[in-house]
N, C-alpha and C positions, 0 to 999 in steps of 0.2 A: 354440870351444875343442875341441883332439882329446880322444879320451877313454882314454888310457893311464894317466893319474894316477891312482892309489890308494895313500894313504897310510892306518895303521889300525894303531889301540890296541887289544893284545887282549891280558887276565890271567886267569891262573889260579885258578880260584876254586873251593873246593869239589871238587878235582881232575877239573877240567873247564875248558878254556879256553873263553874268552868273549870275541866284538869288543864290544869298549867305544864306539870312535868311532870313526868312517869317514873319512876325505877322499877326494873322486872328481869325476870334474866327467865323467860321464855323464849323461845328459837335457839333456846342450847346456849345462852351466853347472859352474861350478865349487861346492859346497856341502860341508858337514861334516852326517852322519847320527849321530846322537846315539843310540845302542843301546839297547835298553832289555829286561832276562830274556825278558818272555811274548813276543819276536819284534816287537815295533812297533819304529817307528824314528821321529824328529822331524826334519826337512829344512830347513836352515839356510843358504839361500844367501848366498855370501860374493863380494863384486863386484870379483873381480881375476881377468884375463881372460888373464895373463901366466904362461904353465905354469911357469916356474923361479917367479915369485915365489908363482905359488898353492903350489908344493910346500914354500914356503922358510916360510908361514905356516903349511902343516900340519904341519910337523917340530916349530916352536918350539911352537905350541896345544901339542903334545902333551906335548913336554918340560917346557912349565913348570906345565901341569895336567892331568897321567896322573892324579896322586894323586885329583884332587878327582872325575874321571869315574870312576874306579875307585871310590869313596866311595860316589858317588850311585847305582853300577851296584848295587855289595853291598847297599846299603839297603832298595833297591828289589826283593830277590830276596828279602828276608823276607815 
């Protein structure tokens, strides 16, 4: 898979933006990087090898659950 894809949730928090969640299919694969405040990231390979439909599942993840990774990002910055 080429690696031009990057799709990524990023909010405002504490007037500072913050990537929340990543989509990228760099390292040869397509995955979602799960952000987390102190800089770690969690790597979440997702097995669709098809660049329109990997970007077409990182649009809707994001759309239908910005709120909940935004949730779990602020939580975790306490």
């Amino acid at each position: 898979m080429p690696d031009p894809l990057v799709s990524q949730y990023e909010a405002r928090l504490e007037e500072k933006w913050h990537g929340i969640v990543r989509y990228d299919c760099s390292h040869g694969f397509f995955h979602r990087d799960v952000l987390h405040p102190n800089g770690d990231k969690d790597k979440y390979p997702i097995p669709i090898t098809n660049l329109n439909d990997a970007l077409l599942y990182a649009e809707q993840d994001i759309k239908d659950r910005w709120k909940w990774y935004r949730d779990r990002f602020k939580k975790e910055m306490k």
